[in-house]
C-alpha positions as a Markdown table, in Angstrom:
| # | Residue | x | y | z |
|---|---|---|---|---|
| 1 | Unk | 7.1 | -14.2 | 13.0 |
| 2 | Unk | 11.2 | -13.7 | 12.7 |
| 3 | Unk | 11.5 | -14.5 | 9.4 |
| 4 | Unk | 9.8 | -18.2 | 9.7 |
| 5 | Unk | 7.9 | -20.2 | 6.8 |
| 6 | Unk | 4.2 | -20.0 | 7.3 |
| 7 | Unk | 2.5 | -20.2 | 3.8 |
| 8 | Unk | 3.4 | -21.4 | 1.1 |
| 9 | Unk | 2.8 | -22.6 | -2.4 |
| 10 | Unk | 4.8 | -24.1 | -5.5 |
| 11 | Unk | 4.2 | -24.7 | -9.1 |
| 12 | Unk | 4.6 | -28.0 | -8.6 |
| 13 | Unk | 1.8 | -28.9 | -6.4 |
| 14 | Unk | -0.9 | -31.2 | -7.9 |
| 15 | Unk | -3.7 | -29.3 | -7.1 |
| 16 | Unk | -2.0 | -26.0 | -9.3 |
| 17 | Unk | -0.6 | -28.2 | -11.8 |
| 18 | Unk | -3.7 | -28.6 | -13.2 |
| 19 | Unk | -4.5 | -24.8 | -13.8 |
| 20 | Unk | -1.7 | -24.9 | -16.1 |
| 21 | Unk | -2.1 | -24.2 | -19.6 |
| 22 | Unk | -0.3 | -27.2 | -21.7 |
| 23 | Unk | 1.2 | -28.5 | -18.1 |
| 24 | Unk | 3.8 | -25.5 | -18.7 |
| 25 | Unk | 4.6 | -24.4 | -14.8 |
| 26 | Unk | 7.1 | -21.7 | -15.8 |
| 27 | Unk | 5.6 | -19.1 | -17.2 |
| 28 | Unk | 4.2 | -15.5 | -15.9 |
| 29 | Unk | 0.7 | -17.1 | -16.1 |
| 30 | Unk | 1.5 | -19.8 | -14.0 |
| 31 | Unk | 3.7 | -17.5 | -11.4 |
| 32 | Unk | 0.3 | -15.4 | -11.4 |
| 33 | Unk | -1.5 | -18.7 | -10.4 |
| 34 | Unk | 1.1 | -19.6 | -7.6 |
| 35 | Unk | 0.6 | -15.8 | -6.3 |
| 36 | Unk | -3.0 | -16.4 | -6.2 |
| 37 | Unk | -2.9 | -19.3 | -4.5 |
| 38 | Unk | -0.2 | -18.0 | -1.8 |
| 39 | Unk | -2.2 | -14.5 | -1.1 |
| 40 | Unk | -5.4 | -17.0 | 0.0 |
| 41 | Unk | -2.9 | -18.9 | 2.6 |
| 42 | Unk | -1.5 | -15.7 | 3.6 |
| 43 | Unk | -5.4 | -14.7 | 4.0 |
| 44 | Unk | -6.3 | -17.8 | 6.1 |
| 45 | Unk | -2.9 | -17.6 | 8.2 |
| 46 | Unk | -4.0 | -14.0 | 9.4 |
| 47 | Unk | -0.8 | -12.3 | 8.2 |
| 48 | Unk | -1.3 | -8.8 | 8.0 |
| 49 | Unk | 1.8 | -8.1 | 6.0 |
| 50 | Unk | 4.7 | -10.2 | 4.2 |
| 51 | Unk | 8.0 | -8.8 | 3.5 |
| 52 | Unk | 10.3 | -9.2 | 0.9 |
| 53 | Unk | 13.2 | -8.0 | -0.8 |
| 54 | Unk | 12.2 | -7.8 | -4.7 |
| 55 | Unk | 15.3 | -6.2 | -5.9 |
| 56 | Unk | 17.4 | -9.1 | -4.7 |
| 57 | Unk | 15.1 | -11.5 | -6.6 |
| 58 | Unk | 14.9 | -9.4 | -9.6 |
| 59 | Unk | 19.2 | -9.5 | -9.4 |
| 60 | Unk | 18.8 | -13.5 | -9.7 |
| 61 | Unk | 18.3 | -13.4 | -13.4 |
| 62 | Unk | 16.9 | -11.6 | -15.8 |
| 63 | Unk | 14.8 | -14.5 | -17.5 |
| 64 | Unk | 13.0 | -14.5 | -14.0 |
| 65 | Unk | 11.7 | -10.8 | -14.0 |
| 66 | Unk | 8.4 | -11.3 | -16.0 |
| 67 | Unk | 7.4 | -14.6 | -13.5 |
| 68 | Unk | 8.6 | -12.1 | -10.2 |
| 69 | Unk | 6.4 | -9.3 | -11.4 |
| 70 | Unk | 3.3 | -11.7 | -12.3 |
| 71 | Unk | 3.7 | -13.3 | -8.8 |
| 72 | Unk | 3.9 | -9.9 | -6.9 |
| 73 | Unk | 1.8 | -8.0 | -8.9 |
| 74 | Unk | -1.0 | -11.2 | -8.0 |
| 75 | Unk | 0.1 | -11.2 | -4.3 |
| 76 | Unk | -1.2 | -7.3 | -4.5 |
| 77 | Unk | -4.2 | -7.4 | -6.7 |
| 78 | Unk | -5.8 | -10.4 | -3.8 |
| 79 | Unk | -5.0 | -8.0 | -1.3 |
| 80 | Unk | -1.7 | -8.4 | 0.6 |
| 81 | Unk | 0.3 | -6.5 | 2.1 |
| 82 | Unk | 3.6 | -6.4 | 0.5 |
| 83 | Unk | 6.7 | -4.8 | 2.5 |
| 84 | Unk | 9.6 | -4.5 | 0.3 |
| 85 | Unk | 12.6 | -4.1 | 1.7 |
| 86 | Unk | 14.8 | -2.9 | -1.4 |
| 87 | Unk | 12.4 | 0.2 | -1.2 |
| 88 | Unk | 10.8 | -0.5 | -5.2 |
């Protein structure tokens, strides 16, 4: 696909707010909730495989790591394919 958008999904959608515990949208549960919810459109989109570079998110900040884990670690237990290109 060369790198293009075609699934998505974002903690501030209406329809995953309210899967929230207390409304809070930035926690490792919710990330885990988002990565559901994007492994299903990846699913319906008929992507075989995604890639990503996890080290390079992980660098962003270290308050992040627990809500990058809980999303990948989601994206994997539904199923997708998950190409890293740092090589973790």
């Amino acid at each position: 696909n060369r790198g293009h958008i075609v699934a998505s999904a974002s903690s501030i959608e209406k329809e995953l707010k309210k899967h929230f515990e207390c409304n809070r949208s930035a926690n490792a549960k919710a990330a885990a909730i988002v990565g559901d919810v994007l492994a299903m459109r990846i699913k319906v989109e008929g992507i075989p495989l995604i890639h990503s570079n996890i080290q390079k998110e992980l660098d962003k900040g270290f308050g992040k790591r627990h809500k990058i884990w809980a999303l990948i670690n989601s994206l994997r237990s539904r199923g997708v394919n998950i190409i890293d290109d740092a090589g973790l």
